[in-house]
N, C-alpha and C positions, 0 to 999 in steps of 0.2 A: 596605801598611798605610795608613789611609784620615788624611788630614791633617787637624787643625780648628786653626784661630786663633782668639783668645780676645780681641775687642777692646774695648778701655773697660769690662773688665768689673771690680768693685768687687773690692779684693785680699781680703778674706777670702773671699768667693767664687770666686774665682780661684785661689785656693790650693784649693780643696776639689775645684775644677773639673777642674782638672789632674792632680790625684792620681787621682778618679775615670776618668777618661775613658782616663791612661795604662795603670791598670787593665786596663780595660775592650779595649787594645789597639789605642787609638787613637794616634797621633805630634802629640801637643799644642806646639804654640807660643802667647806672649804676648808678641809685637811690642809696641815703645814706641809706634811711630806707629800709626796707623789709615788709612788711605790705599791709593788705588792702586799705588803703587810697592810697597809692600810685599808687598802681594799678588801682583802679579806676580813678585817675588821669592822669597816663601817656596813661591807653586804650592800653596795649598791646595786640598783638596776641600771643603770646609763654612766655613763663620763663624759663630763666637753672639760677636752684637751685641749689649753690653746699654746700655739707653736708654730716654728716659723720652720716649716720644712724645709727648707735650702741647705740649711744647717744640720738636718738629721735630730734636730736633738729629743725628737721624740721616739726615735727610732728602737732604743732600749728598753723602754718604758713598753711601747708596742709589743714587742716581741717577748716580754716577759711575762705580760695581761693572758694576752692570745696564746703563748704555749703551758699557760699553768691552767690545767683541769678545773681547778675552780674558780678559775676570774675568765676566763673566755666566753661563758655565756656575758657575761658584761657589756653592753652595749659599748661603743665609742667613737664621740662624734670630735672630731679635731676644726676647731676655730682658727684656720690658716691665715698667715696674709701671705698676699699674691694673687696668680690668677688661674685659669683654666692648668698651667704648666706646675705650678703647685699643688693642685687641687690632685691632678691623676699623681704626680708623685707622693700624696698624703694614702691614696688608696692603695698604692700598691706596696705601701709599708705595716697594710694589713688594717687601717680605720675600717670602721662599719659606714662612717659616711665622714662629711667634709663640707663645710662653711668660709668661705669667704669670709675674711674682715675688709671692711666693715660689712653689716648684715642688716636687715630687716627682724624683727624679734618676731614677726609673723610667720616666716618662711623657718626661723628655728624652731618655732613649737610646731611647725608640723611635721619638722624633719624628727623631733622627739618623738610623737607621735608615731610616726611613721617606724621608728624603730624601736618603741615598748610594744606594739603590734604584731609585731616580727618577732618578739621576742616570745610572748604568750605561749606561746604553742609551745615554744622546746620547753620552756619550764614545767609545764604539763607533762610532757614526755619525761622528763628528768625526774620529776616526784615520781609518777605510774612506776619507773625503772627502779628506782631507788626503795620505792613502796615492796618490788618484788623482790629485790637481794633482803631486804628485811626478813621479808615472811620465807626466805627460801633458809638464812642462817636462824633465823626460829625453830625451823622444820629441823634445820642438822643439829642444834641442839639440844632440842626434843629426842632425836634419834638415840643422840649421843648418852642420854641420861636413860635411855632406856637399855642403851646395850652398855650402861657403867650397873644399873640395879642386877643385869645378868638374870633379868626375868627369862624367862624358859615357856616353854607351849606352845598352845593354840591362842593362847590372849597375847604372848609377845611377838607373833607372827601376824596376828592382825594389827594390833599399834604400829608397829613397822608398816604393814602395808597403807594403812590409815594416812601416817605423816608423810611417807615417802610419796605417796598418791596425792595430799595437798600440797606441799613440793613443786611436785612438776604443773601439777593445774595452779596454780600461782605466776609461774613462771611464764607457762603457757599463755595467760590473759594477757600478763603485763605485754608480753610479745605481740599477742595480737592486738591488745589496743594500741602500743607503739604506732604496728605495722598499719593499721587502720586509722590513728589519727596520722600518720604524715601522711597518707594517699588521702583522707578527706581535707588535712589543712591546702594539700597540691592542690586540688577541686576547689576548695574557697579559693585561696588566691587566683587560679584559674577561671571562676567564674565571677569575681567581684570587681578584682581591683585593676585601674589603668586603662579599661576600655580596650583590655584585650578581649573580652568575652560577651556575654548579655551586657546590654543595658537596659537596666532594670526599672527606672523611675524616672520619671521629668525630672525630680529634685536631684536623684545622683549626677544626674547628665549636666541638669545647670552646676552642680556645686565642683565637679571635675571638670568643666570647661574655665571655673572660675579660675580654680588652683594650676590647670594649666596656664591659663593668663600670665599668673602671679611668675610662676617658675620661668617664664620666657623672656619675660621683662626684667628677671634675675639676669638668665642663662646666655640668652639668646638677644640681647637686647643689638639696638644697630650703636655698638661700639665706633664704626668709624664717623658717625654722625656725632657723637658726643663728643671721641675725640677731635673733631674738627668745632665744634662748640666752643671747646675748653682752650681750644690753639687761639679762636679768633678773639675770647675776651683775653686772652693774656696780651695778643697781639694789641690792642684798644688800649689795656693797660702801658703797655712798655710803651707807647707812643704818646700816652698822656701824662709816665714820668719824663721819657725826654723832651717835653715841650716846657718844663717847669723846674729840672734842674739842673746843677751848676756844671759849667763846664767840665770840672775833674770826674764824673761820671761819665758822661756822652757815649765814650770811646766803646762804653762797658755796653748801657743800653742802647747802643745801635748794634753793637755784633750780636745780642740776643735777640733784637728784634729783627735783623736779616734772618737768622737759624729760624726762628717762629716762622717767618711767611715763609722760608722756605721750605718747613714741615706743611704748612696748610695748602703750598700749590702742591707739592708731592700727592695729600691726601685727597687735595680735590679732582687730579688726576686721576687716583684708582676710582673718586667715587664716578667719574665717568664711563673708565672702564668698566666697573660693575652695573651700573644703570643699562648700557649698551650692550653688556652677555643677558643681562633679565630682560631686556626687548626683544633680543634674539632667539634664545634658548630655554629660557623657562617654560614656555608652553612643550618643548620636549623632555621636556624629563618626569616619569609617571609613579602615582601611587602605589604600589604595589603590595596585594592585597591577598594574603593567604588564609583558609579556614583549616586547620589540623584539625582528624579526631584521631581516636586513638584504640586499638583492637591488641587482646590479650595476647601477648607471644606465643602461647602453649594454646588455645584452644581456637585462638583466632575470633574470640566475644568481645563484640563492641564495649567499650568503658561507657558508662549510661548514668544519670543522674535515677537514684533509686525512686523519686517521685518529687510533684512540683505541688505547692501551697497555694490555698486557697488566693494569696497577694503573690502569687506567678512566680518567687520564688522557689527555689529546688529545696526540697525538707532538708533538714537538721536533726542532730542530734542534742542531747542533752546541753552539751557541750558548746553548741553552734557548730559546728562542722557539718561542713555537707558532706549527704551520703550517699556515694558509686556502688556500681555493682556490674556486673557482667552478665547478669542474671535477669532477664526481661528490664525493667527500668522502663522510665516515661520518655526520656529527651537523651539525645548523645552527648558526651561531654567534647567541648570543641572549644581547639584556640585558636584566636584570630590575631594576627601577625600581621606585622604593617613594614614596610621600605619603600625603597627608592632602585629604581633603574633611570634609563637614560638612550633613546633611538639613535640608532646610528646609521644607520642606511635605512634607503627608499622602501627597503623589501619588510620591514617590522620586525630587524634584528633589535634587539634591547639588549645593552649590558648591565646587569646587576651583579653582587657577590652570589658566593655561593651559598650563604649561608642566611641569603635571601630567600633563594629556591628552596634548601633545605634547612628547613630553620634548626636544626638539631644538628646539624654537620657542625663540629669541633665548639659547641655550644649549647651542651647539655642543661647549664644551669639556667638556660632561656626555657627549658622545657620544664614544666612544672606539676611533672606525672612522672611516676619511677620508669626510669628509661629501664631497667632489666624486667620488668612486668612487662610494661604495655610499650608497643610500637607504633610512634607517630606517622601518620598518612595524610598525605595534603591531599585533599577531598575538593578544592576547585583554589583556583588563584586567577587574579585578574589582575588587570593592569587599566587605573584609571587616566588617563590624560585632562590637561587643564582643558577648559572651552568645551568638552564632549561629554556628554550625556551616557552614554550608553558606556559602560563597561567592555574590556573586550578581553576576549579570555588568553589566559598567559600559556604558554607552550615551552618546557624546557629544552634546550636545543643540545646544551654541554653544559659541563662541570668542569674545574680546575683543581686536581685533586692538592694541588702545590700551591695554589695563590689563593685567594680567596675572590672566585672573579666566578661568573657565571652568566652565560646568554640562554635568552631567551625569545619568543618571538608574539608577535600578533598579525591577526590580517586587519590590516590597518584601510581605513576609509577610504573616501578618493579624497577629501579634502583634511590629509594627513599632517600631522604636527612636521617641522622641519627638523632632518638630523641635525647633529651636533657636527663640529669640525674636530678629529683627532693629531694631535702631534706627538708622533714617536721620539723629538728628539727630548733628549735629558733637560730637565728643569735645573734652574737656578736657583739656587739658594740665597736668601734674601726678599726673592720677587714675589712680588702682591698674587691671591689667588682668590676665586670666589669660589665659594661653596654652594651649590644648588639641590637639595632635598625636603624633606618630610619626617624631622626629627621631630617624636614621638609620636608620629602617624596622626591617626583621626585627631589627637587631643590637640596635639598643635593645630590643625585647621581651626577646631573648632573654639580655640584662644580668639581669633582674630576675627572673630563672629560678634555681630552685637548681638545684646539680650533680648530685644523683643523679638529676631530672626531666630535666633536659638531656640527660643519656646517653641515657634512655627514647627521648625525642623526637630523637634521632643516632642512635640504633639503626633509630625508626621510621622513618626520613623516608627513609631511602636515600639517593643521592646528589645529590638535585636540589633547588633554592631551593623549586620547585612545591610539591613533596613535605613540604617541610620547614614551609613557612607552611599549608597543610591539616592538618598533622597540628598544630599549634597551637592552630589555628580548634578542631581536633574535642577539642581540650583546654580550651576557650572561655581561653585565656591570651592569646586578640590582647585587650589595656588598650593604650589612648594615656597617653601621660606629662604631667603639669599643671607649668606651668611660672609661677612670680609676677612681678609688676614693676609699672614704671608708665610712665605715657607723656612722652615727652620732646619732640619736634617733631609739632603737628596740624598737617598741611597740605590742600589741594583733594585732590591725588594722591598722598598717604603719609603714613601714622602709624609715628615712629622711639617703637620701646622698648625697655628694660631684661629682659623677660623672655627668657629665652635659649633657642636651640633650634641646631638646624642641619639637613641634607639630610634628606629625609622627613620634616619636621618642614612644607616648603611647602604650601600649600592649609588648614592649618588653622586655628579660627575662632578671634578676639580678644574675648572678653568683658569688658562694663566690669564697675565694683561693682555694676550692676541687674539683673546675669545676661542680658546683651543681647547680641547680635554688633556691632562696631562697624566690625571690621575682618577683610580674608584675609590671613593670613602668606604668606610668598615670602621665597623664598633671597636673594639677591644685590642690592644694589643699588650697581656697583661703581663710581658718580662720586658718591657717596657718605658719607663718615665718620660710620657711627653704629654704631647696637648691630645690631638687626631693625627689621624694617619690614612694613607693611602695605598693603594697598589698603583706603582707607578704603570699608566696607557701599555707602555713596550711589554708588560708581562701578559698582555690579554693578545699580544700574537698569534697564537694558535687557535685561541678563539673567534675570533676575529677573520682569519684563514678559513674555518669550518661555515662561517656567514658568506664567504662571497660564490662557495657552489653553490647552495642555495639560492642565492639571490639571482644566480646567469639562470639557476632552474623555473624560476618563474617569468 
């Protein structure tokens, strides 16, 4: 039964927390202290930390869990208040994940979930390892008692060789099963999870379109729609306390009630602006769509799933781990990667990052195959557009070895998506922005799916991601998702904002309120503390520059 301690968490929530989770069949505790000792004492699997980042004041705590050897496997999920701005600075003070207050209890048992899963495997690795220092300080002293007896011969030259020979074959296994479960747990998670890879069943495909749903409506929800909800009934209210009390207030609820409507024409402002760039623009900005496999450094052998089961899954081991090889195999092991670019001229230049193109460029931990074994190979990429059926194949044109920017090209139709409008000059800080991509690639699409289409499209697509984003395309259901905000840090090499997005959501383009591009979205910026981030337009200069001979060449 999986352990969770509950620390600093506020006692009416702690009570609710508890009751739930014991439920749920988890062994809850709620220590007085908060501390390492404790921890090491109660031997938990998880922690929810609740804490108000702005304040740092979990900051100690963190960094004492995570740098002490034996509380760092410790899972830990921090129950913040605040919002996407809290959230990235809870992670980069070292959490394993991060909760919003208030929360949905659904969305926290599967982030729990989601991290005893993740934990599985090292703990395995961690016994196997610990199993082998055992039997190796057994073997030393065995050795030891044999060269303290000071036996003599042919019998104490073979015991010697006997122990010292289990020894090393001891060691040797634990090493290679190490080394063989992480390249199999790489391969599980590779082939299982997020609709990076196969998909495998009707039922995974409904039950990952569900839990996309859930997380979008979390994540991604239309924030300025709500907040102009919340603006109009306060509005309603403050106009139905001045119509009914006494004079010596008025003064108070008329200047709150000017400040309300003047927040809700501000925001119904940008929601026009935004409406008017998604008429315009969203049909150019495309899914873009990479297949990696992967080939051994040293002999140049495909990485291959060892063989597939009778239910179309890749075999297992005892263990559940899937088994690779380089060695004949039934099926290649391959990851499918998902983003955003964005046309820019007539000719089918596309601006994406770079780590779009190459999804392993300065983001190793997206690759989930030992980067010093095997080397990843983008084996075909496309680039889907709204409205168009056909796929059309992507072409890398440059790399930005400094920004994270990267063009690319297509030979685009005769009845081509419209470019975008770029503006080099400097943005403003403060001023509203929309966001246009494809954060979390096919899953997000396939959230904004009804059920009974879903199944259609699970029944059509068969088993494979390939299968499953064509048979989309030929439903014209690939839409990017519009996301609102405003800008918060302009700098030479990044624009920080409010607009929210996450994986597959990179490469996509930032427009101000004049329907302009100002900026490329990109995932990560992990020294860091903000919301999202950008490369501001003026750094894809050069790139930009290498698109227009091109473009006179055709």
């Amino acid at each position: 039964m999986p352990k969770i301690l509950l620390f600093r968490v506020a006692q009416d929530l702690s009570v609710s927390l508890v009751s739930d989770l014991s439920r749920a069949g988890y062994d809850v505790a709620t220590p007085q202290s908060a501390d390492v000792r404790t921890v090491l004492q109660q031997q938990p699997d998880l922690i929810l930390l609740q804490t108000d980042v702005r304040t740092l004041d979990c900051c100690g705590l963190l960094t004492q869990l995570k740098g002490n050897e034996a509380t760092a496997p410790v899972k830990i999920i921090l129950l913040a208040d605040g919002g996407p701005l809290e959230r990235s600075r809870a992670l980069d003070l070292g959490a394993d994940d991060v909760l919003s207050i208030p929360f949905e209890r659904v969305e926290l048992f599967a982030r729990i979930r989601a991290q005893l899963r993740e934990k599985a495997p090292d703990d395995r690795l961690r016994l196997e390892v610990l199993g082998a220092r055992k039997r190796e300080h057994e073997a030393e002293a065995t050795l030891a008692a044999i060269v303290a007896q000071k036996q003599t011969g042919k019998r104490r030259w073979i015991a010697l060789g006997v122990v010292a020979a289990l020894a090393v074959i001891g060691v040797g296994i634990a090493v290679r099963n190490a080394q063989v479960s992480r390249k199999s747990n790489a391969s599980l998670v590779l082939q299982l999870a997020s609709l990076r890879s196969q998909i495998l069943t009707q039922g995974q495909l409904l039950e990952r379109a569900q839990k996309s749903r859930e997380a979008q409506n979390q994540e991604l929800s239309a924030s300025l729609s709500k907040q102009l909800e919340e603006l109009r009934a306060e509005s309603a209210d403050l106009r139905k306390q001045i119509s009914t009390s006494p004079g010596a207030s008025l003064a108070d609820l008329d200047s709150r009630l000017k400040q309300t409507d003047s927040r809700i024409g501000k925001l119904e402002n940008e929601s026009r602006i935004a409406q008017e760039i998604v008429r315009d623009y969203s049909n150019s900005v495309c899914l873009i769509y990479a297949i990696l496999g992967f080939h051994d450094r040293k002999s140049g052998a495909r990485l291959m799933f060892a063989g597939i089961g009778a239910n179309g899954n890749p075999l297992a081991d005892d263990k559940g781990n899937v088994i690779v090889t380089t060695e004949g195999g039934s099926r290649p092991v391959y990851l499918h990667v998902f983003g955003s670019g964005f046309l820019i001229d007539t000719a089918g230049h596309i601006l994406t990052n770079h780590h779009v193109l190459q999804p392993w460029w300065h983001n190793a931990q997206a690759i989930p195959i030992p980067s010093d074994t095997f080397e990843p190979t983008v084996e075909s990429m496309w680039a889907y557009f709204p409205g168009y059926e056909t796929p059309m194949p992507l072409h890398v044109r440059g790399l930005s070895e400094d920004f994270d920017l990267g063009l690319a090209s297509v030979d685009l139709p005769q009845s081509r998506p419209r470019p975008v409008t770029i503006d080099q000059q400097a943005a403003i800080s403060g001023s509203p922005v929309v966001l246009i991509g494809y954060p979390t690639g096919v899953q997000g699409i396939l959230a904004r799916i009804d059920e009974p289409t879903l199944k259609q499209i699970a029944r059509a697509a068969g088993n494979d991601t390939e299968g499953l984003v064509q048979e989309l395309a030929r439903r014209k259901l690939i839409r990017p998702l519009v996301t609102q905000g405003h800008l918060g840090v302009v700098g030479p090499d990044q624009l920080v904002y409010d607009a929210q997005t996450t994986h597959g959501g990179s490469g996509g383009p930032v427009f101000d309120a004049n329907g302009k591009v100002i900026g490329v979205n990109f995932a990560v910026l992990s020294d860091f503390s903000g919301s999202n981030f950008a490369v501001p337009i003026s750094r894809a200069a050069s790139l930009l520059a290498t698109a227009k001979p091109a473009q006179a060449a055709r």
